[in-house]
C-alpha positions as CSV (number, residue, x, y, z in Angstrom):
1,X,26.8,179.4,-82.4
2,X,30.4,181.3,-81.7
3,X,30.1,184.6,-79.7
4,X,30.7,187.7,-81.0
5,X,33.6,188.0,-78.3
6,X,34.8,184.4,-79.3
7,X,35.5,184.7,-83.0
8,X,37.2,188.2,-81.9
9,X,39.3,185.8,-80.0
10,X,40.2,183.7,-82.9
11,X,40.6,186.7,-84.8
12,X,43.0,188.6,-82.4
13,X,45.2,185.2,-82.1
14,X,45.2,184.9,-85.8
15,X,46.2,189.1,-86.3
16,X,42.9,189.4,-88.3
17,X,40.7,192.5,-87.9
18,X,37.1,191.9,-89.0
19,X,34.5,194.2,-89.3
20,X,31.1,193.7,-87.7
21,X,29.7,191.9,-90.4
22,X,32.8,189.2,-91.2
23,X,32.4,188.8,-87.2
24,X,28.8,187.4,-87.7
25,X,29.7,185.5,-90.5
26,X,32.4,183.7,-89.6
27,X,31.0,183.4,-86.1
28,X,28.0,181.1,-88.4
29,X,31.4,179.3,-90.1
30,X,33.1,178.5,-86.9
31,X,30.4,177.1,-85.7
32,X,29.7,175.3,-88.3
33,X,33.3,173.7,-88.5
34,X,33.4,172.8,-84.4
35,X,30.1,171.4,-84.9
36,X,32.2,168.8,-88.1
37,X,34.7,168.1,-85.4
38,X,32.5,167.5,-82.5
39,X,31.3,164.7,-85.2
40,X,34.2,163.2,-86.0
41,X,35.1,163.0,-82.0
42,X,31.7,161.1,-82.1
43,X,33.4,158.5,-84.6
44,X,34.7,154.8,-83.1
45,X,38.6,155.4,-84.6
46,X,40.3,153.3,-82.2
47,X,40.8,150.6,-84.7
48,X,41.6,152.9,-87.4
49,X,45.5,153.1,-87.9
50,X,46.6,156.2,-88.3
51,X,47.2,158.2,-92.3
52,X,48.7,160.5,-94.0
53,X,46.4,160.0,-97.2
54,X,43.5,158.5,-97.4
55,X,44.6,156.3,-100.6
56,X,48.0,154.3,-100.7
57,X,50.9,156.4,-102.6
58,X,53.3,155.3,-103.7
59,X,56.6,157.1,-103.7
60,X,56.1,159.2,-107.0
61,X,59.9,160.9,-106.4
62,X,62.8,160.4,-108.5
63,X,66.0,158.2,-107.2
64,X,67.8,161.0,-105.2
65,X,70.9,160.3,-107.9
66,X,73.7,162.7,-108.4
67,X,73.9,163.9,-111.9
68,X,76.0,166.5,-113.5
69,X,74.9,170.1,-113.4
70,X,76.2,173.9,-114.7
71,X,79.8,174.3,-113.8
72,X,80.5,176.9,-111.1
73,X,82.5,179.3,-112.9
74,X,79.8,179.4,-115.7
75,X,76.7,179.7,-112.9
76,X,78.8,182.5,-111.5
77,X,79.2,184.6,-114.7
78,X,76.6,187.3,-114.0
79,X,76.6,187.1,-110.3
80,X,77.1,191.2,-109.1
81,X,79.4,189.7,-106.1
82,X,81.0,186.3,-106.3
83,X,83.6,185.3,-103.7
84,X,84.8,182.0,-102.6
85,X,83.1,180.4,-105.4
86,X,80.0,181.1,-104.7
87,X,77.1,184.3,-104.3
88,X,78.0,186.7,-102.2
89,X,75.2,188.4,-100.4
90,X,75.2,191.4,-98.0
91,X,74.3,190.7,-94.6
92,X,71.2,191.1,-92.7
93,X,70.7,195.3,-91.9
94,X,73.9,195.8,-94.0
95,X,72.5,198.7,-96.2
């Protein structure tokens, strides 16, 4: 089981502020999730090549093919602030 001063650890490095009780909780959690990995560090994976999903997929993404769209001048009809064909946008701290 997680300290008290180790889950306030976690929680500082994640910005979280728990109260007492969410501190014994998820001190119980933690614990309970390092004790999955310590597990799985357990497992023989050398063999095991490396996935990003555990079933094969296959690519379920459209051809990347150009098509034709909404001409400019019509995409640009309501814009408050169009310039150089395109939205113009104040800039960053510009009030």
């Amino acid at each position: 089981m997680l300290s008290s001063d180790q889950v306030l650890h976690v929680a500082r490095l994640a910005r979280l502020e728990l109260t007492p009780e969410e501190v014994e909780r998820f001190g119980g959690e933690l614990s309970k999730v390092l004790d999955h990995i310590e597990l799985i560090g357990q497992l023989e994976l050398e063999d095991v090549p490396p996935t990003s999903h555990v079933i094969d997929v296959e690519n379920a993404l459209r051809a990347d093919e150009p098509r034709p769209s909404m001409p400019v001048e019509r995409a640009l009809e309501s814009a408050p602030d169009a310039a150089e064909g395109g939205f113009r946008v104040p800039s960053p701290g510009a009030s």
